[in-house]
N, C-alpha and C positions, 0 to 999 in steps of 0.2 A: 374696196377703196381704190380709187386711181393715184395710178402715178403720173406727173402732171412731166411733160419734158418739152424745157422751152429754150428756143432760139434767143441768145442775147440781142438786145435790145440795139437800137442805130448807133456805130461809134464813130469818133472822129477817121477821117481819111486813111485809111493804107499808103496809098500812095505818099501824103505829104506828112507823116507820122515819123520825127526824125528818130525816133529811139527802137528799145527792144519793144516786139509788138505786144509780146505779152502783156506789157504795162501801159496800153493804148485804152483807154476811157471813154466813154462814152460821151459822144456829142448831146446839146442840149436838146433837141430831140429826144435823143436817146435815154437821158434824163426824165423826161416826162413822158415818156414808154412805161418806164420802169415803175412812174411813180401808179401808172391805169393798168400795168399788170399788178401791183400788191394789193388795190382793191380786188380784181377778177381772183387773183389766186386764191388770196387769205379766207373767200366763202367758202376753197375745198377745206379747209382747214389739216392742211396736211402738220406732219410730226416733223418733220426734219427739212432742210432747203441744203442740198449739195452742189456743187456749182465745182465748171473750169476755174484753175486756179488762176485763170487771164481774167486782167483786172474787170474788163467788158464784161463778161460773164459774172462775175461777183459785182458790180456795180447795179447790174441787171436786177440782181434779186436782194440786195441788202434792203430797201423799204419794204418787202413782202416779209422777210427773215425779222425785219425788225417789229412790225405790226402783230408776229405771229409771236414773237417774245422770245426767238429762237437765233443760233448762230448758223452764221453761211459756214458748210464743213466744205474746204477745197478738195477738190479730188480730180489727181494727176489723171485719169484714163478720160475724164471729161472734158482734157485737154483736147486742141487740134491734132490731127493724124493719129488718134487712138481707136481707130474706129473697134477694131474686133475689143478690146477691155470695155468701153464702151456698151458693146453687146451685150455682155456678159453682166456687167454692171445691172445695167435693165433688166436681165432675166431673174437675177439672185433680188431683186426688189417687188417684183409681182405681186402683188397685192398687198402692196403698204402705200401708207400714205406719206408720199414723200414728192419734192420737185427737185428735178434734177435741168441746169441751165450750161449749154453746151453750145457748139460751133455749126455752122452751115456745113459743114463736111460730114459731122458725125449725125445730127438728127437725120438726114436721108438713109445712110446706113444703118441703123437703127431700126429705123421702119422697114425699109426691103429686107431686114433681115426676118424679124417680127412675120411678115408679108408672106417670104417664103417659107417659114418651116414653123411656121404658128397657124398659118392661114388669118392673119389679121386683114381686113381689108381695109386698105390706105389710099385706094385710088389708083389709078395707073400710073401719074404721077405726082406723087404729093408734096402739096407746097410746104414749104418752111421760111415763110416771111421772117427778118428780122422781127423780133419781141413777139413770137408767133407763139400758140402753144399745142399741143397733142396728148387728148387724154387719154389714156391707156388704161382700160379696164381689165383685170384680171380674175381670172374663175382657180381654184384650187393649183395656184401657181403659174398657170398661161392666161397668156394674152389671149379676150376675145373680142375685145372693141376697142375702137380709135377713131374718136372725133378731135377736128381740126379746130381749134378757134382764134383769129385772126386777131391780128396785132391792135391794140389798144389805140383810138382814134386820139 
């Protein structure tokens, strides 16, 4: 069963974002990302949807969490700058079905991680568009495949 780990979706500006970021939401775009990832997702029919506890990240996947019949569980290491808990996180889920929606910092790290000491191949350098996803197949605990599939038109 894969574990699906996707880039949140388009948010409103950084730059012009007067508040904490953490509570930065997703642009109307972004919006209608999310709503073309819970169709794509909800076919793997995974069991659980965990998500950065930043609201873009949980904004990301509440229609795929909600279609599934299931709650977004937040989870602090799928925050920005978590990369190595992160890792770990991905490892100790290896063949469940579950989505896990995280930061542009942490999906690369993830993968190179995966990359070097899994031997996954991910490309030389693999993309992580906004509302991107990366499916992770796993065999009796490790990672042995990882296709890319591109943000929701």
């Amino acid at each position: 069963m894969p574990l699906l780990l996707v880039r949140h979706a388009q948010a409103l500006s950084r730059s012009t974002w007067p508040g904490d970021d953490r509570e930065r939401s997703l642009s109307e775009r972004g919006r209608k990302q999310a709503q073309g990832l819970a169709e794509l997702l909800s076919e793997f029919k995974p069991a659980r949807v965990l998500s950065s506890p930043y609201v873009r990240c949980v904004e990301t996947v509440v229609p795929t969490a909600t279609a599934l019949g299931v709650q977004v569980e937040p989870v602090e290491v799928l925050a920005e700058g978590s990369g190595s808990g992160a890792v770990q996180l991905v490892r100790s889920l290896a063949g469940d079905d579950v989505i896990l929606c995280s930061h542009g910092d942490i999906i690369p790290e993830v993968l190179f991680a995966l990359a070097s000491e899994e031997r996954v191949d991910v490309g030389r350098n693999p993309r992580h568009e906004k509302a991107s996803v990366w499916v992770l197949e796993a065999r009796k605990g490790k990672f042995v495949k990882a296709k890319y599939l591109r943000p929701p038109s």
